[in-house]
N, C-alpha and C positions, 0 to 999 in steps of 0.2 A: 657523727650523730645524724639523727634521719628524727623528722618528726611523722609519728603515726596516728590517722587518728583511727583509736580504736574502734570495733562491731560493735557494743552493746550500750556504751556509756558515751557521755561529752566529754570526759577529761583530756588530756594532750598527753600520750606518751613521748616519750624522751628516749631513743636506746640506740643501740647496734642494731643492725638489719643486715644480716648475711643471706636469707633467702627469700625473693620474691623473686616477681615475673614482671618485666621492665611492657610497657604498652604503648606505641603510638599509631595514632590515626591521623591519616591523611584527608583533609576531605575534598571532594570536585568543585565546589566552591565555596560561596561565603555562610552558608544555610551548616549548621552543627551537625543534620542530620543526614549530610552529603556527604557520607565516608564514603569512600571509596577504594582506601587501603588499611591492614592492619596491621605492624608488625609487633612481635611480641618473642623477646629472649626471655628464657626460663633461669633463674640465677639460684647455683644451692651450693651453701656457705662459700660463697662468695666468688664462685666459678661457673659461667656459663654452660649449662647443660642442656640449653634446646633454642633453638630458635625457627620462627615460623613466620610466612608471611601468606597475607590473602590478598587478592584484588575482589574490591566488592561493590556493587553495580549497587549506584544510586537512584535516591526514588526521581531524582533528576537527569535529565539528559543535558543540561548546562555546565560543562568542564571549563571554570574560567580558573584555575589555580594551578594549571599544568606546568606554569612557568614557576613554583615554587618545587614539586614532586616529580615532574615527568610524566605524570599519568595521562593518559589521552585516553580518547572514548575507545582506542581498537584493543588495548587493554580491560577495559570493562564488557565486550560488547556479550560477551560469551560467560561474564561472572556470576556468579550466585548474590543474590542481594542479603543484607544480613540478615533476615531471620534462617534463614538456610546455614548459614557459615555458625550459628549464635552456640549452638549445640556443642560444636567440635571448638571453641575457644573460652565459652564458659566455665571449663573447669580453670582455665588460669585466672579469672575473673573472681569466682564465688565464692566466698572464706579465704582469700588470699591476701597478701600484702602484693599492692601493686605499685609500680613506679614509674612517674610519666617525668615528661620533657616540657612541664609546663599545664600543671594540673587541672585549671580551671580550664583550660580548652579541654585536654583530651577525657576529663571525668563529662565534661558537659556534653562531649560527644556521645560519649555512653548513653548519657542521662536521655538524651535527645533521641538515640535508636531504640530505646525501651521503648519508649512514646510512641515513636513513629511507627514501629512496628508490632506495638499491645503485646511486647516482651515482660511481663515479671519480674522488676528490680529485685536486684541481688547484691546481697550484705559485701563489701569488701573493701581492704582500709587501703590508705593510699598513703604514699608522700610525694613532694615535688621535686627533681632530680633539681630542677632550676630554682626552686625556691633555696635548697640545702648547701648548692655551689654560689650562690650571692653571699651566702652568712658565712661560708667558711672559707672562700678565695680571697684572700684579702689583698687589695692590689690590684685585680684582674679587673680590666675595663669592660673585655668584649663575652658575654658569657653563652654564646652563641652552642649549638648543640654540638656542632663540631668540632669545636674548640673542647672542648667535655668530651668528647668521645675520646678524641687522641690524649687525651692528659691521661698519666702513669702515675700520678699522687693518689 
């Protein structure tokens, strides 16, 4: 079960979720609005059908998080910043269900490159990959994203 929260209304869906588009953003450092990376697998009923990544130049030149992602500035030097990239990943974004590694970061990243770049917020429901594997691993101490990725349940 995945919680969604719906486009139009406040109430809490409750359901199956066999197709969305999984989203994580990397940032360069501790600023929301320091992406830097995005990646994004496309999921339809319940089998990977696309995956896509961008390197994408901060409105900072302070990379202190490299020791989390790997990213260094020789990777950015040459990137598009995101209002340039926003085009070519907003369709997996806009009227979609989307699924992050930890919601409140990577929705606040979003939220935060709207802003930064006077991008036009766009409707689209989410749930927590990490919220949905605390409530239903029972037993599991360490719920770390890689621990999640290799699990087969």
């Amino acid at each position: 079960f995945v919680r969604v929260q719906p486009f139009k209304n406040n109430t809490l869906y409750t359901g199956h979720c066999k197709s969305f588009n999984v989203i994580d953003f990397e940032t360069a450092n501790s600023y929301p609005d320091s992406v830097c990376s995005v990646g994004i697998v496309k999921v339809e009923n319940n089998e990977i059908t696309e995956k896509i990544k961008y390197f994408i130049k901060p409105p900072y030149k302070s990379i202190t998080n490299s020791h989390v992602h790997g990213i260094t500035w020789e990777h950015l030097y040459d990137a598009p910043d995101f209002s340039q990239v926003w085009n070519e990943i907003k369709p997996y974004i806009e009227g979609q269900i989307i699924a992050t590694y930890n919601l409140n970061f990577d929705a606040g990243c979003l939220e935060s490159l709207f802003k930064c770049y006077g991008i036009k917020k766009v409707s689209y429901a989410a749930f927590d990959i990490l919220e949905t594997a605390r409530e239903n691993w029972i037993g599991v101490n360490d719920y770390k994203q890689r621990n999640y990725c290799q699990c087969s349940c």
